[in-house]
C-alpha positions, -999 to +999 in steps of 0.1 A: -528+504-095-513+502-131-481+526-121-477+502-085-485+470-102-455+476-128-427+482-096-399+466-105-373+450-079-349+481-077-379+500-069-383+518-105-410+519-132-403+521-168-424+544-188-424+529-221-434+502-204-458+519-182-475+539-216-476+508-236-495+485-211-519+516-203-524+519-244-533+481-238-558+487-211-575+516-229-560+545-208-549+573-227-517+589-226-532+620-205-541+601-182-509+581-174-495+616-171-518+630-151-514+598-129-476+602-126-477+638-122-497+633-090-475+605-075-443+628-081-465+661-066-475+633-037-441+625-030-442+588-034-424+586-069-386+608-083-390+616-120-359+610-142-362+620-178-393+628-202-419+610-220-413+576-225-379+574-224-384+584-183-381+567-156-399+564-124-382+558-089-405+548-064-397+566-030-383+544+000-419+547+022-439+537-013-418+507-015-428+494+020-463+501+016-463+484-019-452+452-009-480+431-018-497+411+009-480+381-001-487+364+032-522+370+027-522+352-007-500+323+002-525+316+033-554+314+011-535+290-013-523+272+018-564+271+035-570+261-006-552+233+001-562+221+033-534+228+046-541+257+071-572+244+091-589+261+118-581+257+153-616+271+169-598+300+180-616+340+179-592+364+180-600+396+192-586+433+191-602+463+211-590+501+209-602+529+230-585+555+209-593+596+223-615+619+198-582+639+198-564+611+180-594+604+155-574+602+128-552+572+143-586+560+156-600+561+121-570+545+106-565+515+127-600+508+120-597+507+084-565+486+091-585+459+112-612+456+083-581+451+061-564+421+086-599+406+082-616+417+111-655+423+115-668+449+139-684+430+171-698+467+181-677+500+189-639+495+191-641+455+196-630+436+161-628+401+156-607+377+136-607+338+124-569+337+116-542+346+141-538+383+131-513+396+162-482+410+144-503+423+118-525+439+141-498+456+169-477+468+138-506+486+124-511+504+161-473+507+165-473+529+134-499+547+138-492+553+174-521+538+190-506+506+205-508+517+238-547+519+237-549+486+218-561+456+239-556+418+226-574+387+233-585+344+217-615+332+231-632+296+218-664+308+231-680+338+210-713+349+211-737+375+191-772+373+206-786+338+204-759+330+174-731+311+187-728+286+159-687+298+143-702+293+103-732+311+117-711+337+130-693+343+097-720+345+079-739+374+099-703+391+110-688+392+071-702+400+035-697+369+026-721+371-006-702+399-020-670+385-012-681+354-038-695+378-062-655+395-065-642+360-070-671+346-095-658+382-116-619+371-112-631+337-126-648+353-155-616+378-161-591+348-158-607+319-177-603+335-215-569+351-203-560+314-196-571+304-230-548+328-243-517+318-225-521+280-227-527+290-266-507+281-298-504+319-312-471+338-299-479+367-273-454+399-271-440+408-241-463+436-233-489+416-242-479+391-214-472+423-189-507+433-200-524+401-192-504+394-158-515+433-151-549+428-155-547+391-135-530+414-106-554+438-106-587+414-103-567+393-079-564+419-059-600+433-066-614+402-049-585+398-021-591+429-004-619+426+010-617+387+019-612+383+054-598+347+043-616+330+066-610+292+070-628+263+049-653+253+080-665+287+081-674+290+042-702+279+025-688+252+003-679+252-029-659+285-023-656+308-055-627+319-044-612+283-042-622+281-078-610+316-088-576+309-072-568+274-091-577+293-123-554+321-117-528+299-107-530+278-138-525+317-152-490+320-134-477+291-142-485+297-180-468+329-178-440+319-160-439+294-190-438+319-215-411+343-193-380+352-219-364+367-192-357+406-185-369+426-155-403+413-142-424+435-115-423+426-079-455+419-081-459+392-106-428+371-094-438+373-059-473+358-073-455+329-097-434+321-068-465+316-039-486+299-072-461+276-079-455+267-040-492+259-042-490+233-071-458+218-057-479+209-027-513+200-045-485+174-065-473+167-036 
């Protein structure tokens, strides 16, 4: 996560950079080589140069599958906001994918779970947001679009549960879900004392914070299915946890001097500060 979250826009990786941030987090150096040494045996990174005067290129297929899910993030900032409600819609995808093709079969299930969805039983998922492109990309890549069915429905059912926040709340694991966000809170509220602070933070120390933000953001995001306010037991966490991290942004967006900035982070400042601009709005 370190070597992906430090991407920058032309796709390369400075290892100075890269060793001094891991000397931050308490990895050793061995194990930032280690790490690299893999990616280049994996294919997904070109190695220029040695130690930390190297560079890292990050291959044309690990740049796609790096982009972060920023539409993900700026929908939950947007549903934050009240500003993407729901519309009492399910939607639903269903595969019938061969035993031959279990891989595929395996792999657009893990996708689904990813998009949000919750297994209704075998090879039926479900969804509260309108997941479509997401979900007949996934099964064009992996070659099982053909088998994959796709339906809305206003009416869902499981047993005698028909109730939509009673639905979410057997269908998703919503309690660890809040759990992941109450730890982003936790991580983000000191590191937000630091950057709205009087005392002068390095560059690397700012990389190091906005690394460490990144990675707990992303920690709690994965597994949120992001479903909308009326399906949530209110207050959200992750409501909470979001406002706090984008207080983070903003104070390190702040403190920017300029100079190459990963993907990652300016992709982040730019969907946190849509979010305030709105909520000032």
């Amino acid at each position: 996560m370190l070597v992906h979250a430090l991407v920058r826009e032309d796709g390369t990786v400075d290892a100075d950079e890269l060793y001094t941030v891991a000397t931050a987090l308490r990895m050793s150096d061995q194990q930032v080589r280690l790490c690299v040494k893999r990616l280049v045996a994996e294919g997904r990174f070109t190695h220029e140069g040695r130690g930390r005067r190297a560079t890292l290129h990050a291959t044309e297929e690990t740049t796609r599958a790096l982009a972060p899910d920023a539409d993900f993030v700026r929908h939950a900032f947007r549903q934050d906001a009240g500003l993407a409600p729901w519309d009492g819609v399910w939607h639903l995808a269903a595969f019938a994918v061969p035993e031959s093709a279990r891989t595929a079969r395996d792999a657009l299930r893990e996708a689904l779970v990813h998009l949000g969805g919750a297994p209704l039983q075998g090879g039926l998922y479900v969804c509260a947001n309108a997941w479509e492109p997401y979900v007949e990309e996934a099964a064009h890549r992996l070659g099982a679009h053909d088998a994959l069915t796709l339906l809305t429905t206003t009416d869902l059912r499981r047993g005698d549960t028909r109730e939509p926040a009673d639905l979410a709340r057997h269908l998703w694991p919503l309690g660890e879900v809040a759990e992941r966000y109450h730890r982003l809170e936790h991580v983000a509220r000191p590191r937000l004392d630091r950057l709205t602070g009087p005392a002068e933070l390095s560059p690397s120390t700012l990389l190091t914070l906005a690394v460490e933000l990144a990675a707990e953001l992303t920690r709690a995001m994965r597994p949120d299915p992001l479903l909308p306010p009326q399906l949530l037991p209110q207050p959200w966490p992750g409501t909470r946890a979001r406002q706090v991290v984008a207080r983070c942004w903003a104070a390190l967006h702040a403190r920017d001097r300029g100079g190459p900035r990963p993907t990652l982070f300016r992709l982040y400042a730019d969907i946190t500060r849509e979010a305030a601009a709105r909520a000032t709005g």
